[in-house]
C-alpha positions in Angstrom: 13.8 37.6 -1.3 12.7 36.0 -4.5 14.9 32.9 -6.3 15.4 35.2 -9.4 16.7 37.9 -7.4 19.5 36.0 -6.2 20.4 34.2 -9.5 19.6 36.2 -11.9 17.5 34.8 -13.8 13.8 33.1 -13.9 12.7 29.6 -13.0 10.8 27.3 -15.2 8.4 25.2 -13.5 7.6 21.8 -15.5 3.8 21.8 -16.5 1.4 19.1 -15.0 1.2 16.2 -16.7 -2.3 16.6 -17.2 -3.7 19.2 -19.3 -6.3 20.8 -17.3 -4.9 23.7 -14.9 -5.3 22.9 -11.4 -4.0 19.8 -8.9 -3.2 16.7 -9.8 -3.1 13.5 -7.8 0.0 11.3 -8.1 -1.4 9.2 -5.3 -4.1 9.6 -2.1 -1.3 11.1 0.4 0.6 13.7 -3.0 -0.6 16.7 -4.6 0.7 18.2 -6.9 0.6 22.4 -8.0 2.5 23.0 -11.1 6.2 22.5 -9.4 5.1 22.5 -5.5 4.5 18.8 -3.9 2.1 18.8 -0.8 2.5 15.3 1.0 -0.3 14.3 3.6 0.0 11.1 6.0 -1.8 8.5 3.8 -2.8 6.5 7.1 -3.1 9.3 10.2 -2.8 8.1 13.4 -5.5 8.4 16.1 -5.1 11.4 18.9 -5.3 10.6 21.9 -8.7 10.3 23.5 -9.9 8.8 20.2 -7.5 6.2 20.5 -8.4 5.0 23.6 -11.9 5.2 23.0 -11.3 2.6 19.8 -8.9 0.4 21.2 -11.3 -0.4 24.9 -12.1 -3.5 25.8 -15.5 -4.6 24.9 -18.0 -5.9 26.5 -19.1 -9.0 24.3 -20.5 -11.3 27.6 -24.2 -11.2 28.2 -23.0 -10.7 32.6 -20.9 -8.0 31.7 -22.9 -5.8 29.2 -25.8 -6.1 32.1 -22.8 -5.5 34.7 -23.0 -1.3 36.3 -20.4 0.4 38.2 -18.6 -0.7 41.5 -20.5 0.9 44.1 -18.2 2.0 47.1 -19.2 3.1 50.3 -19.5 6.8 51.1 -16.7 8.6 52.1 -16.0 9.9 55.9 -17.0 13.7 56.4 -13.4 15.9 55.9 -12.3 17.7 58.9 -13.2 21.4 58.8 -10.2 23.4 57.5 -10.4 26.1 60.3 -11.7 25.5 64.2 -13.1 28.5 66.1 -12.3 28.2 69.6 -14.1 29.7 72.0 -12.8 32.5 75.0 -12.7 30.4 77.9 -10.6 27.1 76.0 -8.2 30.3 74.3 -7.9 31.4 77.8 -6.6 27.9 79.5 -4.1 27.9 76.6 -2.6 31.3 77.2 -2.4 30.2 81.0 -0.6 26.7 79.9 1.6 28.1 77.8 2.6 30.4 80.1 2.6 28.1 83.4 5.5 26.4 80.6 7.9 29.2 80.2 7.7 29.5 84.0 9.0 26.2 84.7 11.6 26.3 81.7 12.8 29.7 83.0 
């Protein structure tokens, strides 16, 4: 719904205060289009990664900029997730668990 719709009547929009049609510039972080005002950030901040990546450390010492990464030693080898177990050890285990209920019943 349009502004003239509701009151009645047209709005005037001042001219820009220069004479050529088009934007003008009040300052860096303002524009200007006839009546509408677009305002940027005049100093936008850094995202993230960016950030961090300007503000590291640096490495000005002659032994540090020749300095690699920590070396660590390897890791142990995980344990496999899942064990197969053979006939004869899943046998023993039936027996055991059953030699159990025997003695609790």
């Amino acid at each position: 719904m349009s502004a003239s719709a509701i009151f009645g009547c047209r709005l005037v929009a001042a001219p820009p205060a220069r004479s050529f049609p088009g934007a003008k510039t009040a300052s860096p972080s303002r524009v200007e289009y006839g009546g509408l005002v677009i305002e940027n950030s005049s100093r936008p901040q850094k995202k993230a990664t960016a950030h961090h990546r300007k503000s590291r450390p640096k490495k000005t010492q002659p032994w540090d900029v020749k300095r690699g990464p920590a070396v660590y030693p390897p890791l142990p080898e995980m344990p496999p997730e899942w064990t197969l177990v053979s006939e004869d050890i899943a046998a023993a285990d039936t027996t055991v668990e059953a030699e159990a209920e025997a003695v609790a019943a």
